[in-house]
C-alpha positions as semicolon CSV with decimal commas, in nm:
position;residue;x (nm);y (nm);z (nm)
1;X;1,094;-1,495;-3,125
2;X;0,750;-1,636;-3,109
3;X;0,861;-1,904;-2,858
4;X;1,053;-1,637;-2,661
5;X;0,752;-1,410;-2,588
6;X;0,491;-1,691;-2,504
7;X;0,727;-1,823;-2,222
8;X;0,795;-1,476;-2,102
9;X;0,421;-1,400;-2,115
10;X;0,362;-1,745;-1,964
11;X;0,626;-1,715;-1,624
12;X;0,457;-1,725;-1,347
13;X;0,605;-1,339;-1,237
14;X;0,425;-1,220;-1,498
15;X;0,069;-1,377;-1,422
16;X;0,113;-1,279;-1,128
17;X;0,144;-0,957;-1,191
18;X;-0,163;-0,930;-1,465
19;X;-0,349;-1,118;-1,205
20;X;-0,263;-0,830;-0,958
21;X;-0,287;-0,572;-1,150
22;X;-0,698;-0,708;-1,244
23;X;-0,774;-0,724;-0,889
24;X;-0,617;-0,392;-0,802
25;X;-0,826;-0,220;-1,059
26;X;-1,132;-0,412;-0,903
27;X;-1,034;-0,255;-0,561
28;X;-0,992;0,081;-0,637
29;X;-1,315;0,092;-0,803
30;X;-1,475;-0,064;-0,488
31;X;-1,285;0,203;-0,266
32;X;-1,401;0,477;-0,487
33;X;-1,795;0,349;-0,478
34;X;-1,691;0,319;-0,079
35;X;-1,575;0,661;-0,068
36;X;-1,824;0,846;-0,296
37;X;-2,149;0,609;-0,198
38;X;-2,086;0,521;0,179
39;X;-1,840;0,765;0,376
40;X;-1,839;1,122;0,193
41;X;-2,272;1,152;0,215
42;X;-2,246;1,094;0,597
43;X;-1,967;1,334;0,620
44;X;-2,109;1,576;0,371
45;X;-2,461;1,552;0,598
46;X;-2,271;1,638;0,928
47;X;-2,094;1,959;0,798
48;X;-2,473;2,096;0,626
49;X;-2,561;1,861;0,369
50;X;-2,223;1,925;0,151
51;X;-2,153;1,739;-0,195
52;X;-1,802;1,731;-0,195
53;X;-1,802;1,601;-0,586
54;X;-2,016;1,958;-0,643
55;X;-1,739;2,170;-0,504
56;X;-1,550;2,347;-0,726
57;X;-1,421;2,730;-0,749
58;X;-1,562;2,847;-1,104
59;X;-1,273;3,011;-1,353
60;X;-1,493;3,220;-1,541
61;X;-1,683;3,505;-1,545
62;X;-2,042;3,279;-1,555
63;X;-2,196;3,168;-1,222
64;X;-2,284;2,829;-1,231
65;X;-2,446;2,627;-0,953
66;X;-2,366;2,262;-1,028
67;X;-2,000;2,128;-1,171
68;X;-2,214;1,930;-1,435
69;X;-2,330;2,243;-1,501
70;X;-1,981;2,400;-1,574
71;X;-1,828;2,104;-1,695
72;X;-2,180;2,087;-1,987
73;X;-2,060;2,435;-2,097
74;X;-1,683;2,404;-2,057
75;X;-1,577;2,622;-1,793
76;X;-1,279;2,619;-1,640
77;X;-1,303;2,487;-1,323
78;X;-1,056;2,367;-1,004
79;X;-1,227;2,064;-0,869
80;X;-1,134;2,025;-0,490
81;X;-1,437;1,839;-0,392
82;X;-1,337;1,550;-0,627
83;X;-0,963;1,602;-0,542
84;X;-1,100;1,519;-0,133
85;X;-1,264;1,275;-0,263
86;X;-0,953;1,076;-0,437
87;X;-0,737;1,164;-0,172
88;X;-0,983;0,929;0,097
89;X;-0,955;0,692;-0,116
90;X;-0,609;0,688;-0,189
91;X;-0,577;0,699;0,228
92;X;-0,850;0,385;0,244
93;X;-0,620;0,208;0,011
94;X;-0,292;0,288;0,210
95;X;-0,499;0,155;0,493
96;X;-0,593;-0,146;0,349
97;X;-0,255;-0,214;0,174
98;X;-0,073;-0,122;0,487
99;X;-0,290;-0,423;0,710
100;X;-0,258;-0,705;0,359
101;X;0,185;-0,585;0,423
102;X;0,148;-0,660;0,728
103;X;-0,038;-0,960;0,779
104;X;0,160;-1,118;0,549
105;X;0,413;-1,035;0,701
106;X;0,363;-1,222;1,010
107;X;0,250;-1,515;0,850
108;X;0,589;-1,571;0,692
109;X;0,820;-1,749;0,923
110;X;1,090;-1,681;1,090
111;X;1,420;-1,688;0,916
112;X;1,683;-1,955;1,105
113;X;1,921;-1,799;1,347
114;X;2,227;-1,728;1,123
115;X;2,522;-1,932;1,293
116;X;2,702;-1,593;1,380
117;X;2,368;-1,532;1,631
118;X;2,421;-1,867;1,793
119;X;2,795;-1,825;1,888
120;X;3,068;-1,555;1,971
121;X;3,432;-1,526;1,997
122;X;3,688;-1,660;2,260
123;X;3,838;-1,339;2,414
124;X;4,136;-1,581;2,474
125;X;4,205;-1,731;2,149
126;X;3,951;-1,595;1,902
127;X;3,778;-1,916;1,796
128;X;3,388;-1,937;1,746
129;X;3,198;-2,092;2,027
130;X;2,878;-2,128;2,136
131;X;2,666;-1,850;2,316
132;X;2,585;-2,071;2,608
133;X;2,980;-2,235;2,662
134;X;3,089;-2,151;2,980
135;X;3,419;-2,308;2,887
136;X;3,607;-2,294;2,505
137;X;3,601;-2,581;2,393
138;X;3,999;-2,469;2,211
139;X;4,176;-2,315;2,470
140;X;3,943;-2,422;2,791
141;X;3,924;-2,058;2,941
142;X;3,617;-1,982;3,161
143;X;3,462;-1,768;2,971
C-alpha cells in the first residue's frame, strides 16, 4: 500500500498539480499586494482620498471610525470595502488567466486535417475523393 501511494504521489499529474497549486498561491498573494498596495490608493485618491479596506457599514449600536476599530471590539460589521477589494483581484486574475489560456493556446499547433476535411463524396457513385478531383477517380464523372 506503501508502494501504491509513493507512485501515485510521484506521477507526474500530480506534481504538476502541487507545483501549480504553489505558484497559484504565490500569485494571488502578488495580485492581492497589487490590488491593495498599487491600484486601490490611486483609485481611492481620485474619488476623495477613500480606503476601501476601511469601509464597512457598522451592525451595532457603537459608532466606530476605523474597521480595526470594530473588528478590536467585535462588532458586527459588513465589510464591502474589502469585498471590492477581492473582487479586483479576482477580475486581475481572470485577466491574467484569460491571456496564459490563450497564449497557450496559440502556441499549440495545429491539429492535421482529419481525412474527411481533405475529401468529399461522388454525387455519382458515393465513393470518397479528393476535394480538388475534378474527375472520380471510380466512376470518372466530372465532378
Amino acid at each position: 500500500m506503501l508502494k501504491e501511494f509513493k507512485d501515485f504521489a510521484m506521477k507526474g499529474n500530480v506534481v504538476d498539480l502541487a507545483v501549480g497549486l504553489i505558484l497559484g498561491a504565490s500569485f494571488g498573494s502578488i495580485v492581492t499586494s497589487l490590488v491593495n498596495d498599487i491600484i486601490m490608493p490611486p483609485i481611492g485618491l481620485l474619488l476623495g482620498k477613500v480606503n476601501f479596506s476601511n469601509l464597512f457599514i457598522n451592525l451595532s449600536t457603537t459608532p466606530y471610525t476605523a474597521l480595526e476599530e470594530a473588528r478590536a471590539a467585535g462588532a458586527p460589521t459588513i465589510n464591502y470595502g474589502l469585498f471590492i477589494n477581492t473582487v479586483i483581484s479576482f477580475l486581475i486574475v481572470a485577466v491574467v488567466m484569460f491571456f496564459i489560456v490563450r497564449a497557450m493556446n496559440q502556441m499549440r499547433k495545429p491539429a492535421a486535417p482529419s481525412p474527411e476535411t481533405e475529401t468529399k463524396d461522388c454525387p455519382y457513385c458515393l465513393s470518397r475523393i479528393p476535394l480538388k478531383a475534378k474527375k472520380c477517380a471510380f466512376c470518372t464523372s466530372e465532378v
